[in-house]
C-alpha positions as CSV (number, residue, x, y, z in Angstrom):
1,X,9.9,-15.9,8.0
2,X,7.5,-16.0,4.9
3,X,7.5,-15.7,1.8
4,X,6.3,-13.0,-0.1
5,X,5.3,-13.8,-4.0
6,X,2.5,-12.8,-6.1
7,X,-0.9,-13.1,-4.9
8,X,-3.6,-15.7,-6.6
9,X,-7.5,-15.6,-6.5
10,X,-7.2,-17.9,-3.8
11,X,-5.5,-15.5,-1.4
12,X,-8.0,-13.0,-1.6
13,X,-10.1,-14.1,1.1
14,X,-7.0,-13.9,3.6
15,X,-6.4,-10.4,1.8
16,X,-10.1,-9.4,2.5
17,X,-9.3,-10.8,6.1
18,X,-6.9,-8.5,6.9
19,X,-8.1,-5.5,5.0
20,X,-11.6,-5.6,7.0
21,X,-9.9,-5.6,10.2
22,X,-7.8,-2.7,9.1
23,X,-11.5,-0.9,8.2
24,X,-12.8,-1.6,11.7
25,X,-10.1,-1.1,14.0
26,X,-7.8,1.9,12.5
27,X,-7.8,5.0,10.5
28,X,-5.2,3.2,7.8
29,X,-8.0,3.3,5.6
30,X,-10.4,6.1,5.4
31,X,-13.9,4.5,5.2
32,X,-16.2,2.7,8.0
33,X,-17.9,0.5,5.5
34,X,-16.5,-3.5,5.2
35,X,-15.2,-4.8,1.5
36,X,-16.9,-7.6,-0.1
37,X,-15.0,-10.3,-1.7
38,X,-16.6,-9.3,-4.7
39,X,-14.8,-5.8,-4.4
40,X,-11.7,-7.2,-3.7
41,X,-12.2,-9.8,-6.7
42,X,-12.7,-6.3,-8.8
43,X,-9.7,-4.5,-7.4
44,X,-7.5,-7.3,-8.1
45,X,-8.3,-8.0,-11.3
46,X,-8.2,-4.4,-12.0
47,X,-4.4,-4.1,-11.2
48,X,-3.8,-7.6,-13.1
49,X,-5.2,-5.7,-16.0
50,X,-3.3,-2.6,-15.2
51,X,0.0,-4.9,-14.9
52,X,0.0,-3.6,-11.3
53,X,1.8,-6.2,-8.8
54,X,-0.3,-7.4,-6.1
55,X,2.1,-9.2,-3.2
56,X,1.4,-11.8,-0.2
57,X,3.0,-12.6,2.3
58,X,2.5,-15.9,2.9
59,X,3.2,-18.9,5.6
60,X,2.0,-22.4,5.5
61,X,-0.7,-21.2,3.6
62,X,-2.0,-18.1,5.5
63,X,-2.0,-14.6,3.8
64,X,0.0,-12.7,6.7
65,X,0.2,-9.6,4.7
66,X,-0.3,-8.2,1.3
67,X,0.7,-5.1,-0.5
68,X,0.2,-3.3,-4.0
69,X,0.6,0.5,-5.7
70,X,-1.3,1.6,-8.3
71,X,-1.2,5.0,-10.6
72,X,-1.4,8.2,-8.5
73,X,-4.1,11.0,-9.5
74,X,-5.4,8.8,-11.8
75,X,-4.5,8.8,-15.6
76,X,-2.8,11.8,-15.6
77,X,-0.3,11.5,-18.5
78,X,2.2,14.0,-16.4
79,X,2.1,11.4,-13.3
80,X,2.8,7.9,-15.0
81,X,6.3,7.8,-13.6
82,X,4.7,8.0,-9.9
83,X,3.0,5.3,-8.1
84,X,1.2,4.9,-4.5
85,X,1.4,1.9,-2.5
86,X,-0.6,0.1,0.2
87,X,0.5,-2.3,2.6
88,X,-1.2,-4.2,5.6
89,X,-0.8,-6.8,8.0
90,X,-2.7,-9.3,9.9
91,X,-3.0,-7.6,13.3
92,X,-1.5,-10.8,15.2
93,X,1.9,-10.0,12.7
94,X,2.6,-6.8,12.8
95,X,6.4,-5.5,13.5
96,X,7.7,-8.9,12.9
97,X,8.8,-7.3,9.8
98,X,6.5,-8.6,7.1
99,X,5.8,-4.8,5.4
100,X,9.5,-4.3,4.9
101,X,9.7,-7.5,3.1
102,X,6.5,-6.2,1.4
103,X,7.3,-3.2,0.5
104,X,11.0,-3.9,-0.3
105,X,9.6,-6.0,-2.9
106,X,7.5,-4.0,-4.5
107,X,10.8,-1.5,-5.8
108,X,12.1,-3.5,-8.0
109,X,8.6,-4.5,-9.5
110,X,8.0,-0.7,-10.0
111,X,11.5,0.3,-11.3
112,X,10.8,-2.3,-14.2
113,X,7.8,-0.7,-14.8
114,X,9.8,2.4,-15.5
115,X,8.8,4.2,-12.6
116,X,10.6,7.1,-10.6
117,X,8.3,7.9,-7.9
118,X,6.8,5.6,-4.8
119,X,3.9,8.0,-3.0
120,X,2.2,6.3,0.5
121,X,-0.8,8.3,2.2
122,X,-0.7,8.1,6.0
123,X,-2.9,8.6,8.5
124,X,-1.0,11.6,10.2
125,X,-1.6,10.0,13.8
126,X,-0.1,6.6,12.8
127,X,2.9,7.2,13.9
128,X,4.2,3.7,13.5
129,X,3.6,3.5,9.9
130,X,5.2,7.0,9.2
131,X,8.5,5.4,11.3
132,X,8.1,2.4,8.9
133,X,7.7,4.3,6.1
134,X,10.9,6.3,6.8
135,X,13.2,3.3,7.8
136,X,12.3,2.6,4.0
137,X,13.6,5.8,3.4
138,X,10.2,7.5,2.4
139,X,10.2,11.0,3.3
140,X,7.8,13.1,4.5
141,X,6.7,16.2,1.6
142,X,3.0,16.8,2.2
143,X,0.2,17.4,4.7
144,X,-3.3,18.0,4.7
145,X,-5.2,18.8,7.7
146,X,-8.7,17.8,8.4
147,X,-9.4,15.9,5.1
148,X,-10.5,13.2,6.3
149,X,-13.4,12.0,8.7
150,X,-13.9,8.6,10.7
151,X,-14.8,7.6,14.0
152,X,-16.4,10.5,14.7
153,X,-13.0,12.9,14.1
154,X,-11.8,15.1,11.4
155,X,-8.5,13.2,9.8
156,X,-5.1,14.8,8.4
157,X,-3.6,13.0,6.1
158,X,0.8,13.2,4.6
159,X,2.1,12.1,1.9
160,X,5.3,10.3,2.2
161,X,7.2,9.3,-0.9
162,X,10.5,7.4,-2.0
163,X,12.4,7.9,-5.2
164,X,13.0,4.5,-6.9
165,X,15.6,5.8,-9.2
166,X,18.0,9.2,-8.5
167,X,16.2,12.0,-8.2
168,X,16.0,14.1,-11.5
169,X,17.0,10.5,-13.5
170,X,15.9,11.6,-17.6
171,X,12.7,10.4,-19.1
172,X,11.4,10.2,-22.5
């Protein structure tokens, strides 16, 4: 099994890898257009700079996996407790269970960030993720129809999310 730990410079190549392949072959990611490495370069040091985890999955070397969560909606003071996460996997790994250890690691990382909330937008027709995501025991609260457009096809998207803490925990 490999071993998931904080992602370096170095790994963004493998992360760009994997994210591209995600762009060109599924609806996991709503544009048509490939990254550059420069883009990922930008999107990683923004969530360094943000204090934002970004995790690997790794094995002898190879970036098998990666996952992240940022802020949700933006700066909006009313939504700093709630986060949204991303996760993908090299196509050759998946459902050897590499996103669970993923995504399993990122709760702890957002709890200690104070965080209450973990929000993950699905493609409504990937009906493997929205299994994954509720083995996790992300629920199911939102959908919107048609918001979305690739391959030719309108896309609906839901909203799945996981309390980190118990629900209705205080905050300042």
């Amino acid at each position: 099994m490999p071993s998931v730990r904080e992602a370096r410079e170095a790994d963004l190549p493998g992360i760009l890898a994997i994210y591209n392949e995600v762009i060109a072959t599924s609806t996991a990611v709503y544009t048509s257009q490939p990254s550059t490495l420069e883009e990922r370069h930008a999107w990683f040091s923004a969530r360094v700079t943000q204090d934002f985890p970004v995790l690997v999955a790794a094995e002898d070397g190879d970036v098998l996996g990666f996952a992240s969560f940022g802020e949700w909606r933006g700066a909006w003071p009313g939504y700093r407790y709630t986060v949204e996460h991303s996760v993908h996997v090299r196509h050759d790994v998946r459902g050897q269970g590499i996103g669970r250890l993923l995504v399993e690691a990122l709760f702890p990382l957002a709890l200690a960030l104070g965080k209450h909330v973990m929000i993950g937008g699905i493609d409504a027709d990937n009906h493997a993720s929205i299994r994954f995501h509720a083995r996790l025991g992300f629920e199911r609260v939102a959908s919107f129809r048609e918001v979305g457009h690739k391959f030719g096809r309108w896309l609906d998207l839901i909203f799945m999310q996981r309390f980190l803490d118990p629900p209705g925990s205080a905050r300042e």
